[in-house]
BAZARO-544272 format. One record per residue (C-alpha): residue number from 1; chain; z, y, x. Coordinates in steps of 0.05 Angstrom, whole numbers. Example, Ala and Ser with C-alpha at 12.3 -4.5 7.8 and 13.67 -1.06 7.14 Angstrom:
BEGIN
{node 1,A,{156,-90,246}};
{node 2,A,{143,-21,273}};
//
This chain:
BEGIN
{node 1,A,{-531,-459,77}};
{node 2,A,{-464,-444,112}};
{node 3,A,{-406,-419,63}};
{node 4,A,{-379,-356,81}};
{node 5,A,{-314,-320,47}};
{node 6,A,{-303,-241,61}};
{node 7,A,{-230,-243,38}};
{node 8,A,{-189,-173,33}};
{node 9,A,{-113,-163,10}};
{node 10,A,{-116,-105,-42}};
{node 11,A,{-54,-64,-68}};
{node 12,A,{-53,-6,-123}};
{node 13,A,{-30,50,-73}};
{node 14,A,{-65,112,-51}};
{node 15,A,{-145,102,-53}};
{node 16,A,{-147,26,-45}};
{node 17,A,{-180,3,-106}};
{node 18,A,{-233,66,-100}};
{node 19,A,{-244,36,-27}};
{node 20,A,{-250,-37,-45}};
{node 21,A,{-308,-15,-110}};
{node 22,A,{-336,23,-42}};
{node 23,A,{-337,-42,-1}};
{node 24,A,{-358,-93,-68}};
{node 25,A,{-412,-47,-85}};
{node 26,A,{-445,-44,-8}};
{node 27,A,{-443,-128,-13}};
{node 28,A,{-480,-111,-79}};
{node 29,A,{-531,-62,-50}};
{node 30,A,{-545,-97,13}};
{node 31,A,{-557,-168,-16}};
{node 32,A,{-505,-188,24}};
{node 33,A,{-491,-268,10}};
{node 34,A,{-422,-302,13}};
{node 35,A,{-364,-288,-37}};
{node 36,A,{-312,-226,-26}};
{node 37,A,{-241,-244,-60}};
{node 38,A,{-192,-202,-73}};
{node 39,A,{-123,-217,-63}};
{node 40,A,{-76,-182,-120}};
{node 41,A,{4,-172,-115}};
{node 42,A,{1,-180,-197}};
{node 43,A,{-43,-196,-252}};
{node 44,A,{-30,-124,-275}};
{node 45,A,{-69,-100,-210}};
{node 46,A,{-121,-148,-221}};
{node 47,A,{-134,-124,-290}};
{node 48,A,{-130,-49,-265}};
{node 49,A,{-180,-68,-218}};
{node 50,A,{-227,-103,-260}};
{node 51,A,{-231,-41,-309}};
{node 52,A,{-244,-1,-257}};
{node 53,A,{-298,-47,-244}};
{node 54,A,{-336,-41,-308}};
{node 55,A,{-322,41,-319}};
{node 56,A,{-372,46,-253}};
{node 57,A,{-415,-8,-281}};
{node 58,A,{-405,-59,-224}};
{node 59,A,{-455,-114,-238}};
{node 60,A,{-421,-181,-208}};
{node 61,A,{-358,-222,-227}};
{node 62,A,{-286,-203,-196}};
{node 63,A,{-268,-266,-151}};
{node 64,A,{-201,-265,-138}};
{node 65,A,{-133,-295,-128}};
{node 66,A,{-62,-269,-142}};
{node 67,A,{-10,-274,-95}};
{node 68,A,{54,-341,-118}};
{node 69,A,{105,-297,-137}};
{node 70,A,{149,-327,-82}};
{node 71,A,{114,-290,-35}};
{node 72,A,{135,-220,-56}};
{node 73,A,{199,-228,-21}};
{node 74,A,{173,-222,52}};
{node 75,A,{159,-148,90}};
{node 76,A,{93,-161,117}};
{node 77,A,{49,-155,57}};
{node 78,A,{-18,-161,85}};
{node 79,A,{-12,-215,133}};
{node 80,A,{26,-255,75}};
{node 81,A,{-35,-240,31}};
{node 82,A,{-79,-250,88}};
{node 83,A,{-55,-317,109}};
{node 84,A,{-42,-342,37}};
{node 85,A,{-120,-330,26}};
{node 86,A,{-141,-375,84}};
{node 87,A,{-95,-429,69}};
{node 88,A,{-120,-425,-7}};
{node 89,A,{-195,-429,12}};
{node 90,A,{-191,-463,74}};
{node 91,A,{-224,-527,41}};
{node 92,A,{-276,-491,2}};
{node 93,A,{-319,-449,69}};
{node 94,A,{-346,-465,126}};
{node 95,A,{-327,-395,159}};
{node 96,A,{-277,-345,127}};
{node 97,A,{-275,-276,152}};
{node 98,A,{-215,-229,135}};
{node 99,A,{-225,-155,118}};
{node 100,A,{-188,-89,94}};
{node 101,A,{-209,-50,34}};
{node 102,A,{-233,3,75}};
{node 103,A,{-299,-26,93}};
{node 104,A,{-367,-32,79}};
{node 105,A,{-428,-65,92}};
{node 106,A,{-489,-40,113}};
{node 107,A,{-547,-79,120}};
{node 108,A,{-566,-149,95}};
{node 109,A,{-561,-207,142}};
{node 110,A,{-544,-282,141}};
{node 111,A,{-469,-285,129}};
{node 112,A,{-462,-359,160}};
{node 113,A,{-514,-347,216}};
{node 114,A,{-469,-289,237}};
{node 115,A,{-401,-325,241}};
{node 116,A,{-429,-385,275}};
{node 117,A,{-460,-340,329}};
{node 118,A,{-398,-298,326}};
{node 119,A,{-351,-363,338}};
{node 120,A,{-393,-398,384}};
{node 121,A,{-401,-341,435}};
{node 122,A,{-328,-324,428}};
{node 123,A,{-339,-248,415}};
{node 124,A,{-281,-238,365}};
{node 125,A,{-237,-247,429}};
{node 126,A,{-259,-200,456}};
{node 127,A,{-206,-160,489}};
{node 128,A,{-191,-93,522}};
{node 129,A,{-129,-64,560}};
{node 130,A,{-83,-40,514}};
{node 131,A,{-18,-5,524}};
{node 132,A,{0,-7,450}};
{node 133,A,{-24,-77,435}};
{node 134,A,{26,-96,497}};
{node 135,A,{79,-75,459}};
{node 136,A,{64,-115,390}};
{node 137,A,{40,-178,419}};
{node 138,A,{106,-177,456}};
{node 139,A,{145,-168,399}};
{node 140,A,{104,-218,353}};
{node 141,A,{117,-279,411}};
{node 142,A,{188,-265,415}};
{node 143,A,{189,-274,339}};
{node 144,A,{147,-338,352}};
{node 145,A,{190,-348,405}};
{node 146,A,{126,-369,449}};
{node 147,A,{136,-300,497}};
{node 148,A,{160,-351,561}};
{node 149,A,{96,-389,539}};
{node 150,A,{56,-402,609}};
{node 151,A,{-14,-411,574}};
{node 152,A,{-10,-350,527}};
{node 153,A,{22,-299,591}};
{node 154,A,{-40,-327,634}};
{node 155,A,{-93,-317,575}};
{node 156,A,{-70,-247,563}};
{node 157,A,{-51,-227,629}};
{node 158,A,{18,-222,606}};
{node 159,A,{0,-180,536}};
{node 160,A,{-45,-130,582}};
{node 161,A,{-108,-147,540}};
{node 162,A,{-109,-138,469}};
{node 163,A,{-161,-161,416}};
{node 164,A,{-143,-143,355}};
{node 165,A,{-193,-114,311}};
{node 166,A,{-253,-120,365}};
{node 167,A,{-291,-157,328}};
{node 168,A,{-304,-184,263}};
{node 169,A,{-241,-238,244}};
{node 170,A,{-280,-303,245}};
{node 171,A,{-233,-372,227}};
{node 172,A,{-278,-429,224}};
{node 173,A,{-245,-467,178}};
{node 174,A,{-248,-538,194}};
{node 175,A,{-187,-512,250}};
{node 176,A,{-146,-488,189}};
{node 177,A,{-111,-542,167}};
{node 178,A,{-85,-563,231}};
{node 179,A,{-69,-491,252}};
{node 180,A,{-22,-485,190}};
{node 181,A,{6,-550,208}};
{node 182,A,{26,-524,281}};
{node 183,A,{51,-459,241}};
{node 184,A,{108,-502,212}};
{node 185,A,{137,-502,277}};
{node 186,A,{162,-437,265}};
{node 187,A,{217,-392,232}};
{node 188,A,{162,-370,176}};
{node 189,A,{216,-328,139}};
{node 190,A,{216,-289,211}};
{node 191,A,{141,-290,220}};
{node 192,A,{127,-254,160}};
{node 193,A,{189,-199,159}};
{node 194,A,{154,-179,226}};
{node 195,A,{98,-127,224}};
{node 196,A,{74,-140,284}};
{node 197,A,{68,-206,271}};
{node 198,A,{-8,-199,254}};
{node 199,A,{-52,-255,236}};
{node 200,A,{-93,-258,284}};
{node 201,A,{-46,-260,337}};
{node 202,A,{-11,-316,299}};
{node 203,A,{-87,-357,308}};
{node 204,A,{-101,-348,370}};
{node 205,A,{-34,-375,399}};
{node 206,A,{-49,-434,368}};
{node 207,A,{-130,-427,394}};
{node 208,A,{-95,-419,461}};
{node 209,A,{-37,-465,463}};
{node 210,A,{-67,-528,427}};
{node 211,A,{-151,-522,445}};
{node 212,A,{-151,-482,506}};
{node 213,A,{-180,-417,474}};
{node 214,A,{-197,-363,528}};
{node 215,A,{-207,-282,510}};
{node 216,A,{-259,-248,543}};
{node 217,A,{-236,-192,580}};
{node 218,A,{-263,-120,590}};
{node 219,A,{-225,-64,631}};
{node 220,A,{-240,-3,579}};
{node 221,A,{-171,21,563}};
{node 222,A,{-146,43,487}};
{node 223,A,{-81,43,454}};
{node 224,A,{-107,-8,405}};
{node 225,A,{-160,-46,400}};
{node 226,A,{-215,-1,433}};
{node 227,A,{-267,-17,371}};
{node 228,A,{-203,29,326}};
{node 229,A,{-212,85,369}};
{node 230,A,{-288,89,380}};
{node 231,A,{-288,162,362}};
{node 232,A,{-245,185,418}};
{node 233,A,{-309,171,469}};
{node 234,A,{-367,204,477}};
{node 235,A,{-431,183,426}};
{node 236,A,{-471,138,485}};
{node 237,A,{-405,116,513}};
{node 238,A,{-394,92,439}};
{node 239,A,{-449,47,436}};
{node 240,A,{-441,24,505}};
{node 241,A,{-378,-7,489}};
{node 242,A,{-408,-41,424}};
{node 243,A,{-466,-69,461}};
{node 244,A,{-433,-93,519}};
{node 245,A,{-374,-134,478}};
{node 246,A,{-424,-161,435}};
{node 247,A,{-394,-124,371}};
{node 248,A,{-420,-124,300}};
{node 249,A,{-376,-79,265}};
{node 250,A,{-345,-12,288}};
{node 251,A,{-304,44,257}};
{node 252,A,{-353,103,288}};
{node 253,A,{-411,124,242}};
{node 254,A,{-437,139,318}};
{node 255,A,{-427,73,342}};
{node 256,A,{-471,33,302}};
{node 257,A,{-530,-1,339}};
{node 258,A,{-569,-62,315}};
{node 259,A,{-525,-115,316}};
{node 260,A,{-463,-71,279}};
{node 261,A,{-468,-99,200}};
{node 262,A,{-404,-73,176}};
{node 263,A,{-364,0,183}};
{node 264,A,{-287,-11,177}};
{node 265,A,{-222,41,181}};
{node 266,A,{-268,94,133}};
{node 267,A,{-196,113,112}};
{node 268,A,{-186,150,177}};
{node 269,A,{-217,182,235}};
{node 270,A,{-187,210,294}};
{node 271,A,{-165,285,272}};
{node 272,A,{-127,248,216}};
{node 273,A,{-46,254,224}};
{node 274,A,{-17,190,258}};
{node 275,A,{-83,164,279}};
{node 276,A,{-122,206,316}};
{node 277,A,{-91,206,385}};
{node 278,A,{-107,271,430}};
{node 279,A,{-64,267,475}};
{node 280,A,{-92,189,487}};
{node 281,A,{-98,192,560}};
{node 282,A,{-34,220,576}};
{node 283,A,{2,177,527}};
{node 284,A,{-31,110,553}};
{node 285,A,{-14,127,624}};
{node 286,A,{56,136,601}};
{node 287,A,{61,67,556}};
{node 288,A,{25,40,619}};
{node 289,A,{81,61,672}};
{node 290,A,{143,33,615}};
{node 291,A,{97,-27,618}};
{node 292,A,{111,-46,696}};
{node 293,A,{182,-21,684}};
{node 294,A,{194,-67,635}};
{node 295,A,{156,-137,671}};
{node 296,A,{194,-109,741}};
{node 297,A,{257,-112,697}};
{node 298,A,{236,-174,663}};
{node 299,A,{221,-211,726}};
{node 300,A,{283,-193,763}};
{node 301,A,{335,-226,697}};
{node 302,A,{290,-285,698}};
{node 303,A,{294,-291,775}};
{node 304,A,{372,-282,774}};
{node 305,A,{409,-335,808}};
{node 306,A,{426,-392,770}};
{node 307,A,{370,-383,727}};
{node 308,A,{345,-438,689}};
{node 309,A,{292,-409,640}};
//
């Protein structure tokens, strides 16, 4: 049996801990094998947590971590907590697959089967045009100071395709150690004071850069990731898009065909303030058009005479 880990930063802020019984008691209901751990800020959130557990009669053990105190320092909470869990476990999975509170599972299925397939076939790179994603993966390579990088501009068609949140986060593990190795490359203390500096992102650089990674490419067009803003489509236009990327978890109710074993973003939908985006259309065709400003800009200082890159 492959060893899975479903592994979710957790806070005590708005709904969180009501979302993450929500999400531990679907794994319950669905048979769903592999461990979920919670990563705490404090062992007074953990206890919170744990109370809550047993007021609502939650029948399994609270696995979970809590954050080194020397972590608390940096801006980026979740990607601290998020990256802090994979090292941790990195030598106790096979596959480790990172999640937000505000999930839940919805059928049973083979945890290990699924990330193998899901690796293997690539589908968590699965990418779409993205005039929002342009602008954060630009900003988290600059950090990195990997934006000049010739393999990462050719993979992503100079930040045009985006694939964050696509697909299920998959890391197979046995890449972890060196990929936290590479990591030391970099200004860490930058990295994570960034908030665009997303995990993912961080991953596949080094997917790209050190074992020739490719992202598979698909011309729908979303300010995000297009699996965030399912509900903005049409119901069969929905599922389209989930069948034809090869996606098993969506954030439409409407979306979910046979493959989809996990709902995610239940926190939101698209009439909700600062999320829903109804003037999409219009607003990607204008991030779209600062877009080729900015490369035409771009390509004329780094074609200035003199230049030596």
């Amino acid at each position: 049996m492959i060893d899975v880990a479903y592994i979710c930063p957790l806070y005590d802020m708005k709904n969180h801990f009501d979302l993450a019984l929500n999400l531990l008691q679907s794994k319950i209901n669905n048979e769903v094998i592999g461990d979920l751990i919670f990563i705490f800020s404090n062992k007074e959130h953990k206890n919170k947590f744990n109370e809550m557990m047993k007021k609502n009669y939650v029948q399994e053990e609270l696995k979970c971590v809590i954050l080194p105190q020397e972590f608390e320092k940096y801006k980026s909470k979740a990607v601290t907590k998020k990256l802090y869990g994979l090292q941790r476990f990195m030598y106790e999975y096979t596959y480790i697959i990172l999640v937000d509170c505000e999930s839940i599972f919805i059928k049973n299925f083979d945890s290990g089967k699924l990330c193998k397939m899901i690796w293997d076939s690539r589908s968590m790179l699965a990418s779409n045009i993205s005039p929002d994603g342009f602008n954060i993966m630009r900003s988290c390579y600059r950090t990195m100071g990997l934006y000049h990088n010739k393999k990462l501009r050719k993979e992503l068609s100079n930040f045009k395709y985006n694939f964050w949140f696509n697909e299920l986060q998959v890391y197979k593990s046995s890449y972890l150690p060196e990929f936290f190795q590479w990591l030391q490359k970099f200004n860490m203390n930058s990295i994570l004071n960034n908030h665009n500096c997303f995990e993912y992102y961080l991953f596949f650089a080094y997917l790209c850069i050190v074992h020739n990674f490719h992202i598979k490419k698909y011309k729908y067009v979303s300010m995000g990731g297009i699996n965030e803003y399912l509900d903005i489509f049409p119901v069969n236009m929905q599922k389209k898009i989930v069948d034809v990327m090869g996606l098993h978890w969506t954030s439409s109710q409407d979306a979910i065909t046979e493959n989809v074993v996990m709902l995610f973003h239940l926190d939101r939908g698209k009439y909700d303030k600062n999320y829903g985006y109804k003037n999409m259309w219009g607003k990607t065709l204008k991030y779209l058009l600062c877009r080729k400003i900015i490369i035409i800009k771009e390509y004329l200082n780094d074609n200035k005479p003199g230049f030596t890159g």
